[in-house]
C-alpha positions as CSV (number, residue, x, y, z in Angstrom):
1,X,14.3,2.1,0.7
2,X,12.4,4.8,0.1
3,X,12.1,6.5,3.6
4,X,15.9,6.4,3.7
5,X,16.6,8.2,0.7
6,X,13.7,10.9,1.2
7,X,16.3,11.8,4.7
8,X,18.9,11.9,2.6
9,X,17.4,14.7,0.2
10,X,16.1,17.2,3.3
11,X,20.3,16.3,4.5
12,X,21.0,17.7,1.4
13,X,19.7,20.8,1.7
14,X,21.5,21.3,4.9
15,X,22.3,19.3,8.5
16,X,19.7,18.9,10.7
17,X,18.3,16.4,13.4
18,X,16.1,14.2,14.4
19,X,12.8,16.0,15.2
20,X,13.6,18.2,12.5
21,X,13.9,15.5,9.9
22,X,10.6,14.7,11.0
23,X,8.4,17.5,11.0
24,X,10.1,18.4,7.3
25,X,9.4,14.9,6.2
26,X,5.9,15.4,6.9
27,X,5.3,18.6,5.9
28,X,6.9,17.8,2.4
29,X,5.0,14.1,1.5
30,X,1.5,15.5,2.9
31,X,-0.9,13.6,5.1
32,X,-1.9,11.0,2.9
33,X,1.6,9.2,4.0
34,X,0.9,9.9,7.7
35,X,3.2,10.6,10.6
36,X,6.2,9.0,11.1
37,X,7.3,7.8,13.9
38,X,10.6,9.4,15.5
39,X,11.8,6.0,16.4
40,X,11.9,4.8,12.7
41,X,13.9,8.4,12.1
42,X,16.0,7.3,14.2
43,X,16.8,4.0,12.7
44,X,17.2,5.3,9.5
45,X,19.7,7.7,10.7
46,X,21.8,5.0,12.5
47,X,21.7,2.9,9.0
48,X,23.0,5.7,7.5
49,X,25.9,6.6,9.7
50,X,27.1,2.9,9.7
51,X,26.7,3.3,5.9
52,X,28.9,6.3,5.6
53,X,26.5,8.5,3.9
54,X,25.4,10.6,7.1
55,X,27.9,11.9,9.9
56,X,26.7,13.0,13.1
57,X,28.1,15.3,15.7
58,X,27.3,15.9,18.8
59,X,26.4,19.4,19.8
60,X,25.5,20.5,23.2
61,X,22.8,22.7,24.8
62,X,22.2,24.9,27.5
63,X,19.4,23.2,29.2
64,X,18.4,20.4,27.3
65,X,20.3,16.9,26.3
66,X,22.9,16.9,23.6
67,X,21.7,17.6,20.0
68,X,23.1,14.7,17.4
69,X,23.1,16.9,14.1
70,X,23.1,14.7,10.9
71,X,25.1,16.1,7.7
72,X,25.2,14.1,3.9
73,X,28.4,13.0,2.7
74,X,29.6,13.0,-0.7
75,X,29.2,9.5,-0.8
76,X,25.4,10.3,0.5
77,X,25.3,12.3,-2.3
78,X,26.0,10.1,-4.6
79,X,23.6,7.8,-3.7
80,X,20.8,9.9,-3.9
81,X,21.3,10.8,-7.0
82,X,22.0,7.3,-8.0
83,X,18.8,7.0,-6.4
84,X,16.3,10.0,-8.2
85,X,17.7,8.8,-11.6
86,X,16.7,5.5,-10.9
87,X,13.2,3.9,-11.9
88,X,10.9,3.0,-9.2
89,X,9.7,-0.6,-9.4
90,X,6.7,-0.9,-6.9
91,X,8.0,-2.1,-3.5
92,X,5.3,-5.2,-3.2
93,X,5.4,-6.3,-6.3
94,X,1.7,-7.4,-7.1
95,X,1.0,-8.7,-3.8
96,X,-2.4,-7.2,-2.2
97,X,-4.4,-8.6,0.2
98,X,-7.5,-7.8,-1.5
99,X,-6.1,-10.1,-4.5
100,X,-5.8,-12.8,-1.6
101,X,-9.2,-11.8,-0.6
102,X,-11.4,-12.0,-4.0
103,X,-9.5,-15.4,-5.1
104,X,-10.6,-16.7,-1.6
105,X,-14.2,-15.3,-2.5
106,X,-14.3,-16.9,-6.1
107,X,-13.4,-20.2,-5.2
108,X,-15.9,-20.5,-2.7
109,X,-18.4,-20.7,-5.4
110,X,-20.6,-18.4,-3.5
111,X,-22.2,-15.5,-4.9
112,X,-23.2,-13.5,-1.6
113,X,-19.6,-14.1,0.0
114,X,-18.2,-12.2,-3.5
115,X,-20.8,-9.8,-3.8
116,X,-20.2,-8.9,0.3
117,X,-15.9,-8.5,-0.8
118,X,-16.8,-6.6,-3.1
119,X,-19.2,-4.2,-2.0
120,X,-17.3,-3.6,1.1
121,X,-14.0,-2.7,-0.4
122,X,-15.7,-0.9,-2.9
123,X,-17.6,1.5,-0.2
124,X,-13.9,1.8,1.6
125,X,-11.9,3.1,-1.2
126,X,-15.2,5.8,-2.3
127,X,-14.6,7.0,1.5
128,X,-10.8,7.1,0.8
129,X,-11.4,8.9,-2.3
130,X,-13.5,11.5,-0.7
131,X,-11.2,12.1,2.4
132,X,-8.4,12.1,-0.6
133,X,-10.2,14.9,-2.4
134,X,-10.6,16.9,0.5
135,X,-7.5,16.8,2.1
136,X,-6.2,17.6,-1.6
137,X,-8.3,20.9,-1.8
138,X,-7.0,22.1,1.5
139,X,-3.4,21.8,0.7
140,X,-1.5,25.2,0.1
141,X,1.6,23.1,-1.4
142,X,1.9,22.0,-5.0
143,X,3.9,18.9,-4.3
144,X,1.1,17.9,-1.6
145,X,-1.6,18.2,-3.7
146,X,0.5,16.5,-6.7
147,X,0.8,13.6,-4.1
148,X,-2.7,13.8,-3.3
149,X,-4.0,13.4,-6.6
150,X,-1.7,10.4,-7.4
151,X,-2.7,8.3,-4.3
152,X,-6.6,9.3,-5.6
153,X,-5.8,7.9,-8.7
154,X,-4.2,4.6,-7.2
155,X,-7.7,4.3,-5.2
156,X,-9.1,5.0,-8.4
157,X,-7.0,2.1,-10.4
158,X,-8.3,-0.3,-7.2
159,X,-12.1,0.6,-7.8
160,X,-11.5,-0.6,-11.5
161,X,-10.2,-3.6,-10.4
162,X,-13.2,-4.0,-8.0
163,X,-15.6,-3.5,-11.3
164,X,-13.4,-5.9,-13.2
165,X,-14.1,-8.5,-10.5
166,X,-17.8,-8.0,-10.5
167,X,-17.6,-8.0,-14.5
168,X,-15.5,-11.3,-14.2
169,X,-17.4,-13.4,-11.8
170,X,-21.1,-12.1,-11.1
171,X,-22.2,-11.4,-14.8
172,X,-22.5,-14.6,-15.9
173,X,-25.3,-16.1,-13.8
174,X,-22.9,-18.4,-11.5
175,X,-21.2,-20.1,-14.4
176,X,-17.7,-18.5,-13.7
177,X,-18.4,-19.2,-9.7
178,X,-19.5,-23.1,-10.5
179,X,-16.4,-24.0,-12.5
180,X,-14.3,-22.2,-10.0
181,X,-15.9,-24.2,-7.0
182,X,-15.5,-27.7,-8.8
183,X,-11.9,-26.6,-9.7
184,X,-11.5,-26.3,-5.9
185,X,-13.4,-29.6,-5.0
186,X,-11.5,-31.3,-7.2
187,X,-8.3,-30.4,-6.6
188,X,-8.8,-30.2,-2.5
189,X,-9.9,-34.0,-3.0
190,X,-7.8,-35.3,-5.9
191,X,-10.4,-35.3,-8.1
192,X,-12.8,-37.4,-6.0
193,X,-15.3,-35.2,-4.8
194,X,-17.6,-32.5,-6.7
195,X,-18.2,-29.1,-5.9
196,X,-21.5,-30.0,-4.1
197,X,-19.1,-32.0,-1.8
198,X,-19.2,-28.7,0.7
199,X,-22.8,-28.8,1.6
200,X,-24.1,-25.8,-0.9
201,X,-27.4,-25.8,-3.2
202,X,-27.8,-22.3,-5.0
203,X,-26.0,-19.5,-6.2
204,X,-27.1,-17.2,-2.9
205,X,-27.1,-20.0,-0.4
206,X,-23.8,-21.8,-0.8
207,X,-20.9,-23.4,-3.5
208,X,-22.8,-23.0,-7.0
209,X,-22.5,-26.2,-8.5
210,X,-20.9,-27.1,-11.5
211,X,-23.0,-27.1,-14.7
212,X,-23.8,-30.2,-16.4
């Protein structure tokens, strides 16, 4: 989990606590990760200690509540470096909801319900790239800006994909967009209805139907 290994590396450079953890979580990952919510710290912290990679004490204050300070272990240690020499398979897989979205789209047969997908993720991830850039140019840390750049070019990677789609299923007049929507019909019925089963006539207006 990544979240839980990024505590242990600020543990590493020292004990510290909750609130702490926190502010130099955020300071070091930038904005585009957001805040974190103390809660989840928490958590994390709790995993650890049951893990025996963190151990807490308990130090008290003057006026406020007892501080719990957190402090790496050796076996803590060795995790995180099992951990940074690792590679990093991506924590989802290939599962996006905008994948789920365009298939949905395609198989409707319907021009104007991809072209509306598309468009409208398209016009999100420009405005993510342009609050990207500018959060990137105000950034006084390397590492932030490092980690600013990468998300842009993720966003980047996602508006490629949105071109692909549009490449793949609009440029052909329909065609793609028929055989797709009769593939659907078909199998939705066991083969016994066609794609003009669902009530559509043209490419704009509804299911394109299936050539020939």
């Amino acid at each position: 989990m990544a979240i839980q290994h990024a505590v242990l590396a600020l543990l590493a450079r020292g004990p510290s606590y909750g609130y702490e953890l926190k502010g130099a979580f955020e300071a070091a990952v930038g904005p585009q990760w957001g805040p974190l919510n103390i809660g989840h710290i928490y958590q994390i912290l709790d995993r650890l200690s049951r893990d025996g990679l963190v151990v807490a004490e308990r130090q008290p204050q003057p006026v406020r509540p007892d501080r719990v300070v957190y402090e790496i272990t050796t076996d803590g240690r060795t995790e995180l470096d099992r951990w940074l020499t690792a590679p990093s398979p991506r924590s989802g897989g290939f599962r996006d909801d905008f994948f789920l979205k365009v298939t949905a789209a395609a198989r409707s047969g319907r021009a104007t319900t991809v072209r509306t997908v598309l468009a409208n993720q398209r016009g999100h991830l420009m405005r993510e790239l342009r609050n990207l850039d500018g959060l990137r140019r105000q950034a006084d840390d390397p590492v932030v800006r490092l980690l600013l750049s990468a998300a842009g070019r993720h966003v980047e990677a996602d508006l490629a994909f949105v071109d692909d789609a549009e490449a793949a299923l609009l440029a052909d007049g329909g065609a793609t967009l028929a055989g797709l929507a009769a593939q659907a019909a078909s199998a939705g019925a066991g083969g016994s209805s066609t794609a003009g089963s669902a009530g559509g006539s043209t490419e704009d207006d509804g299911p394109v139907r299936a050539a020939g």
